[in-house]
KOLVEX-521890 format. One record per residue (C-alpha): x, y, z. Coordinates in nm, 3 decimals. Layout:
BEGIN
REC:u:v:w
REC:X:Y:Z
...
END
This chain:
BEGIN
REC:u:v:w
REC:-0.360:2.952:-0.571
REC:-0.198:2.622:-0.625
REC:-0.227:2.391:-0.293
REC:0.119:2.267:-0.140
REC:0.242:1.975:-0.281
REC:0.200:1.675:-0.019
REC:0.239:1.287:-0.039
REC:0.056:1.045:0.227
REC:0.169:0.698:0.265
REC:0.025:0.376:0.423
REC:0.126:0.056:0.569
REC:-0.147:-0.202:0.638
REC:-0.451:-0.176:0.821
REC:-0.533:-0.461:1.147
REC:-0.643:-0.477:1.470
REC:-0.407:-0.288:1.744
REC:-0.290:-0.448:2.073
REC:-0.236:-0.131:2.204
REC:-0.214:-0.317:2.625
REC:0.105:-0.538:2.463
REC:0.259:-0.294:2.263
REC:0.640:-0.272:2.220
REC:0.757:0.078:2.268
REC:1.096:0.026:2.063
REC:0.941:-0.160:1.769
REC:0.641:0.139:1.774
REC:0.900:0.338:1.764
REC:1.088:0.207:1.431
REC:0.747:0.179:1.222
REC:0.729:0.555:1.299
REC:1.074:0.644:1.230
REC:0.987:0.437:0.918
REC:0.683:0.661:0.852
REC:0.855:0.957:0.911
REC:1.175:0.901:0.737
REC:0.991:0.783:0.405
REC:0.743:1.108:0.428
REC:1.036:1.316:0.479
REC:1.188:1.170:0.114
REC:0.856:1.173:-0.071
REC:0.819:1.585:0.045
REC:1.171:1.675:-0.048
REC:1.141:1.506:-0.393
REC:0.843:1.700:-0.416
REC:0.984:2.048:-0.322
REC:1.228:1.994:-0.610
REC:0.950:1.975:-0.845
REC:0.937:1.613:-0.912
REC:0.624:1.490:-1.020
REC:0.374:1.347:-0.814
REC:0.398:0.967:-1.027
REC:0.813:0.984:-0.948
REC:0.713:1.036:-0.580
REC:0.511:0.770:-0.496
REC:0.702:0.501:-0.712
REC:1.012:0.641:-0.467
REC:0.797:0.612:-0.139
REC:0.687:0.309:-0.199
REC:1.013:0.153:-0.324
REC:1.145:0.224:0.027
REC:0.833:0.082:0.173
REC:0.908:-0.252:-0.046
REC:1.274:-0.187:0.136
REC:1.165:-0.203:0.489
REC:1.118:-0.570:0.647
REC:0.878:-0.440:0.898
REC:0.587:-0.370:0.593
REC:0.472:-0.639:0.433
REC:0.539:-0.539:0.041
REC:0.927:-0.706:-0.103
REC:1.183:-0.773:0.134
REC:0.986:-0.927:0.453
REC:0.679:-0.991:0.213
REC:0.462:-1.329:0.361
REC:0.455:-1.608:0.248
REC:0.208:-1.851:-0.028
REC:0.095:-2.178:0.115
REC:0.350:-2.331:-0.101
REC:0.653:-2.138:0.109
REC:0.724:-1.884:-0.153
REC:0.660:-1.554:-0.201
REC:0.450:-1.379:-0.513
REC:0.453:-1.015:-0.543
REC:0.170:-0.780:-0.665
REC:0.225:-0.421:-0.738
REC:0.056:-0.113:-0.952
REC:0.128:0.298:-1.047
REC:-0.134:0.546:-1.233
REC:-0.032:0.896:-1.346
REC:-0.369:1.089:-1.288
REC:-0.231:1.365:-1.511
REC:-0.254:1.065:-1.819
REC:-0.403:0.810:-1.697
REC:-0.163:0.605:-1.742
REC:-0.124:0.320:-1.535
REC:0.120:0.017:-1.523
REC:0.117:-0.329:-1.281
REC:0.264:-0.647:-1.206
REC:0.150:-0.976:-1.059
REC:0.297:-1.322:-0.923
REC:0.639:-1.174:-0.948
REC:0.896:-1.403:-0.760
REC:1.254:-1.228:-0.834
REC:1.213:-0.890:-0.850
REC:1.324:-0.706:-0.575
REC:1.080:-0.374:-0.591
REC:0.771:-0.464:-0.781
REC:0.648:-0.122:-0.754
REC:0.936:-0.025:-1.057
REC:0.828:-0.318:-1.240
REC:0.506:-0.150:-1.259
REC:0.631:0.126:-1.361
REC:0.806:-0.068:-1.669
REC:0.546:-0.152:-1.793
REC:0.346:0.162:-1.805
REC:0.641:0.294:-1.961
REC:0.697:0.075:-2.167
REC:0.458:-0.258:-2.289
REC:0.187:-0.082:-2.428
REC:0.009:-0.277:-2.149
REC:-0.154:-0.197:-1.785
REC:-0.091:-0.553:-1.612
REC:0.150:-0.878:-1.642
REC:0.219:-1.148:-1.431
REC:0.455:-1.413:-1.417
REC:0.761:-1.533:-1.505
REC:0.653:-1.318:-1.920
REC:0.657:-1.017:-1.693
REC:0.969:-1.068:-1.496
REC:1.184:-1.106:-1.835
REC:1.036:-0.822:-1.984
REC:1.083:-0.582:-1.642
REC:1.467:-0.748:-1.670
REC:1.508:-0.659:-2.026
REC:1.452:-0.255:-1.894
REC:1.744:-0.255:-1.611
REC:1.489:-0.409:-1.284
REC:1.707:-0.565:-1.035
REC:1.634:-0.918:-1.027
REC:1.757:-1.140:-0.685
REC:1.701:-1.470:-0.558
REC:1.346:-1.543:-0.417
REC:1.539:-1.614:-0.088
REC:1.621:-1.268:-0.105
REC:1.265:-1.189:-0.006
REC:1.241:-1.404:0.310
REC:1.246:-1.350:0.698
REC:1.192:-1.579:1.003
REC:0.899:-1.377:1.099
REC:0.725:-1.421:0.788
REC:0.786:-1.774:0.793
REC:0.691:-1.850:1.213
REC:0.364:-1.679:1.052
REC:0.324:-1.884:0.781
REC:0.369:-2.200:1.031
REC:0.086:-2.051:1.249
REC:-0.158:-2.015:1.003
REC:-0.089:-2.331:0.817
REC:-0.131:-2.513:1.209
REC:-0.472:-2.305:1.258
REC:-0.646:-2.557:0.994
REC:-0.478:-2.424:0.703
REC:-0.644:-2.080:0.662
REC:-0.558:-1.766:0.511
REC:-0.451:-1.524:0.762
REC:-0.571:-1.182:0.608
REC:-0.409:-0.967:0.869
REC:-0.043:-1.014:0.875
REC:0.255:-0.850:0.950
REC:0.536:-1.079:1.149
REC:0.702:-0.755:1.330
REC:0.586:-0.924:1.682
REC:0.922:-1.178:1.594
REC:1.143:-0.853:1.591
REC:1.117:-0.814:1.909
REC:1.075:-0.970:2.257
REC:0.685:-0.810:2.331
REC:0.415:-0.782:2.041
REC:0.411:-0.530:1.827
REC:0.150:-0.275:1.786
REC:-0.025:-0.446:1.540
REC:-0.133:-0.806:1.573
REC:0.077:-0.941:1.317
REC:-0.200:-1.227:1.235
REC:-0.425:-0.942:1.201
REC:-0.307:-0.674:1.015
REC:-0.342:-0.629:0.607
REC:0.000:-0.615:0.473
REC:-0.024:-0.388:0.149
REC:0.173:-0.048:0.132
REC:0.117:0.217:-0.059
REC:0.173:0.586:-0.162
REC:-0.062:0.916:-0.298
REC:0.085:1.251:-0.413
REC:-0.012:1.612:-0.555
REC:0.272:1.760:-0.691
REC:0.337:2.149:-0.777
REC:0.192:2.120:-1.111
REC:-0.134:2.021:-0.950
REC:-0.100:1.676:-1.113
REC:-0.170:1.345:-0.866
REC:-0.047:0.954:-0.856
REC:-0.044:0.645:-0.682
REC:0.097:0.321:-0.585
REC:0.051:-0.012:-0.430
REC:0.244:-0.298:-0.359
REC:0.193:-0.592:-0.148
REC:0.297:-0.952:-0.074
REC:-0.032:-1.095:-0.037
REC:-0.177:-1.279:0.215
REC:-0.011:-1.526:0.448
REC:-0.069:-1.856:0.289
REC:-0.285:-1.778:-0.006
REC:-0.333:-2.024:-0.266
REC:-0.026:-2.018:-0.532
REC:-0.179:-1.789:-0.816
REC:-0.430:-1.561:-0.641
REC:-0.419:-1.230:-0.677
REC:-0.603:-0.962:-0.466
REC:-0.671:-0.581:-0.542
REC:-0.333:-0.412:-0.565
REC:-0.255:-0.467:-0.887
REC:-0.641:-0.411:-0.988
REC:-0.641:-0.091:-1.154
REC:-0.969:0.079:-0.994
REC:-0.984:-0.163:-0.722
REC:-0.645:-0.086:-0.485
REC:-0.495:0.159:-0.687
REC:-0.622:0.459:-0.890
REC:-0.583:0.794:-1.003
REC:-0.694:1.124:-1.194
REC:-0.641:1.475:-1.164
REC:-0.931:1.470:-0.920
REC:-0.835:1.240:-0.689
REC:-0.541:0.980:-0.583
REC:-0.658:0.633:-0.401
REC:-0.404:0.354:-0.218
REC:-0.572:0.068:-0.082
REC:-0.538:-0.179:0.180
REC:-0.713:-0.452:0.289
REC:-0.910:-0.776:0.249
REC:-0.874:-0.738:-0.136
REC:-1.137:-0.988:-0.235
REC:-1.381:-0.746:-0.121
REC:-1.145:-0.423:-0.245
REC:-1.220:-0.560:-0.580
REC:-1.600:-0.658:-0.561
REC:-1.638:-0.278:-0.453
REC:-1.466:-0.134:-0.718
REC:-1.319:0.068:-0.420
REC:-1.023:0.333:-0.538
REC:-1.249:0.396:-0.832
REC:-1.552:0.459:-0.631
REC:-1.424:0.719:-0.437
REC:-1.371:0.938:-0.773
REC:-1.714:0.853:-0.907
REC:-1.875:0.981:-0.613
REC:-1.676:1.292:-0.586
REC:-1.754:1.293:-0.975
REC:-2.116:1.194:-1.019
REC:-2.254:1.242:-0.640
REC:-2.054:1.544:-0.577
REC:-1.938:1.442:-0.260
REC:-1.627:1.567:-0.115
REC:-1.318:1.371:-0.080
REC:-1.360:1.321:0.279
REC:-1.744:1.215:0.231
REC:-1.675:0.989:-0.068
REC:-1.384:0.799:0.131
REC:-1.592:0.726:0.434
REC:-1.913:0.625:0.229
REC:-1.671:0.334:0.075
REC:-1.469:0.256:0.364
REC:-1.779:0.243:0.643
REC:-2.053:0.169:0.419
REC:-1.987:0.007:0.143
REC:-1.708:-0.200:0.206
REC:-1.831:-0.325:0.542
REC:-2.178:-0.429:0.380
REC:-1.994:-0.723:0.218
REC:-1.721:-0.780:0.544
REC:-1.468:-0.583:0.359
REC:-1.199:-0.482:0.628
REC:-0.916:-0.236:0.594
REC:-0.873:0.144:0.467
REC:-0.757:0.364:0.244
REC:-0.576:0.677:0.167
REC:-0.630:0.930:-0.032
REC:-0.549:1.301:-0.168
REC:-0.707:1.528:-0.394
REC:-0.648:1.821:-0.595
REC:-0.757:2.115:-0.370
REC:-0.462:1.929:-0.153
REC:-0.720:1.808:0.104
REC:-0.603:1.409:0.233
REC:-0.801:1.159:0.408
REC:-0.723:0.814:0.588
REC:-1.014:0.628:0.660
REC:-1.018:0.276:0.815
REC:-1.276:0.060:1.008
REC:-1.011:-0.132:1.137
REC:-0.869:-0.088:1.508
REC:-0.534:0.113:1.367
REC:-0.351:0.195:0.963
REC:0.034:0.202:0.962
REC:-0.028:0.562:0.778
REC:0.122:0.932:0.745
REC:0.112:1.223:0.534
REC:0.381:1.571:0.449
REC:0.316:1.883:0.325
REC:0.629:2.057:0.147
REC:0.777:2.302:0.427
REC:0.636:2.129:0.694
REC:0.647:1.818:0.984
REC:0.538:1.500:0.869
REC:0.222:1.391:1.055
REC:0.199:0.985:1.160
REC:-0.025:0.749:1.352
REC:-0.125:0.404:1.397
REC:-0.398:0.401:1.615
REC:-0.763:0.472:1.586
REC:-0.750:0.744:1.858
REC:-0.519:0.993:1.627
REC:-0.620:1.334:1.553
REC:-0.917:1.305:1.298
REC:-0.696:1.437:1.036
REC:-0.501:1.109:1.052
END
C-alpha cells in the first residue's frame, strides 16, 4: 500500500530562551508553521507532485519576515543581502540552484528555473539573475528584502568585533520581549521535504546566509548533497552552520547510509546530525522523509523552527527540544 502523502518543513535551528519567551510572537511562528503545512498537504491531496510542493512551501517561507530566507533575509557585512537557494526531484534527479542573488524576490523559483531550464544545477550572480528574469521570476529592488530587525542584528554583530553571527533570526525586534529563539543564535535557512501520491520525493532550501558574512560566501544550501538532496529513497533539508554542512557531505550522507549501511531513516539522520556533524562543531539539524512515509527532525541544537502534515490529517509543530520525539 502506498504511504500518505506528507510534506515536513523547517525554519532554522538555535538555541531557545524558553524563561524570556514571547507568547504572541511564539504564537505567529506557529501559525506560520501551521498555515504553510496546511498548503503544502492540500496541494498534495490534489495530486501535485512532491517537487511542486516544496518549491510552494518554501516560497511562502521566503514570504514570511519572521524566517530568515527572502523578505527579512540578514544581512552581508557590506549591508546587503545575497540569497542562496536549491530544489531536487528525487523521482529524476534533477536538481536546480541559485547563489548571490540580490533582486529576486523568491530564490527558491529561481532554482527551479534553472533545473528547468539551463541545462545546469547551480548559478550565481548577477548571469543567473538575467537568465531567472528572462523565464517570468519577479525581480524587486534589493531594498525590497530589508527589515529593521535584520539590520539592529547586523549592527550587533558588526559591534561584537566584527564576527559572523551563525545563529540569527531578528524576530526578538518584532516584539517588546525576546522571541523564542535567540535571534543571534539561531541558523536562519528554511526549507521543505515531500512524498507525494505517486511515491515520488523532493526538496528545497533557501536561506539568506549568515549575518555579516563576507560578500561572496556561500554556505550549504545551494550545495547539492550538502543542504539539499533527494532520491526516491529519501528527501533531506538542511540547516545549520553550513561550513561544516558541506565538509560532511550531510543531505547526501543520510541516503548513503540508508543505501550502503542499511540503516533506517531515523538511524541514518541521527548518526549525521549527533555524530558526525558534531565531531567537526557542526551545529544545526535537519529534516527529512522517506519513501515508506516515515519523517524525522533531528537537531543538537536547543530547539528547530520545524513541522510536518500528513494528507487528511492535523499538522504537527514544535520548536523546542522537549516536543514529542516524533518532532
Amino acid at each position: 500500500m502506498q504511504p500518505t502523502p506528507l510534506i515536513a518543513i523547517h525554519g532554522g535551528a538555535g538555541t531557545i530562551l524558553r524563561s524570556a519567551m514571547n507568547t504572541e510572537l511564539e504564537q505567529r511562528y506557529n501559525a506560520a508553521l501551521q498555515g504553510i503545512l496546511e498548503a503544502g498537504a492540500a496541494m498534495l491531496a490534489t495530486g501535485a507532485p512532491a517537487i511542486d510542493a516544496v518549491t510552494e512551501a518554501v516560497r511562502l517561507l521566503e514570504e514570511c519576515p519572521l524566517f530568515n530566507a527572502g523578505k527579512g533575509a540578514v544581512y552581508t557585512a557590506a549591508g546587503g543581502h545575497e540569497l542562496d537557494a536549491s530544489v531536487m526531484d528525487g523521482a529524476t534527479l534533477a536538481a536546480g540552484a541559485v547563489a548571490g542573488l540580490t533582486r529576486v524576490r523568491n530564490p527558491v523559483l529561481a532554482a527551479r528555473v534553472v533545473m528547468r531550464h539551463s541545462g545546469h544545477v547551480l548559478m550565481i550572480g548577477p548571469a543567473a539573475q538575467d537568465f531567472v528574469a528572462q523565464h517570468g521570476i519577479e525581480m524587486v529592488d534589493p531594498s525590497w528584502f530589508d527589515t529593521p530587525e535584520r539590520f539592529a542584528q547586523l549592527q550587533r554583530a558588526q559591534q561584537a568585533e566584527g564576527g559572523m553571527v551563525l545563529d540569527h533570526d531578528g524576530a526578538t525586534a518584532l516584539a517588546k520581549d525576546a522571541a523564542p529563539i535567540d535571534p543571534d543564535r539561531k541558523f536562519g535557512t528554511v526549507g521543505a521535504v515531500a512524498l507525494d501520491a505517486q511515491g515520488h520525493l523532493a526538496a528545497a532550501t533557501s536561506t539568506g546566509g549568515m549575518t555579516n558574512k563576507r560578500v561572496g560566501r556561500v554556505g550549504d544550501t545551494p550545495v547539492i548533497g550538502a543542504g539539499c538532496y533527494a532520491n526516491d529513497r529519501v528527501a533531506v533539508s538542511c540547516t545549520g552552520s553550513g561550513e561544516m554542512f558541506i565538509r560532511a557531505v550531510a543531505a547526501y550522507d543520510v541516503s548513503a547510509l540508508m543505501a550502503y549501511a542499511g540503516l533506517s531513516l531515523e538511524q541514518a539522520t541521527r548518526r549525521v546530525v549527533d555524530e558526525k556533524l558534531m565531531r567537526i562543531d557542526g551545529r544545526g539539524g535537519l529534516i527529512a522523509v522517506d519513501a515508506r512515509g516515515e519523517v524525522s527532525m533531528p537537531f543538537n541544537t536547543e530547539g528547530m523552527y520545524r513541522g510536518y502534515a500528513r494528507v487528511g490529517q492535523a499538522p504537527v509543530y514544535a520548536i523546542y527540544g522537549d516536543a514529542e520525539s516524533a518532532l
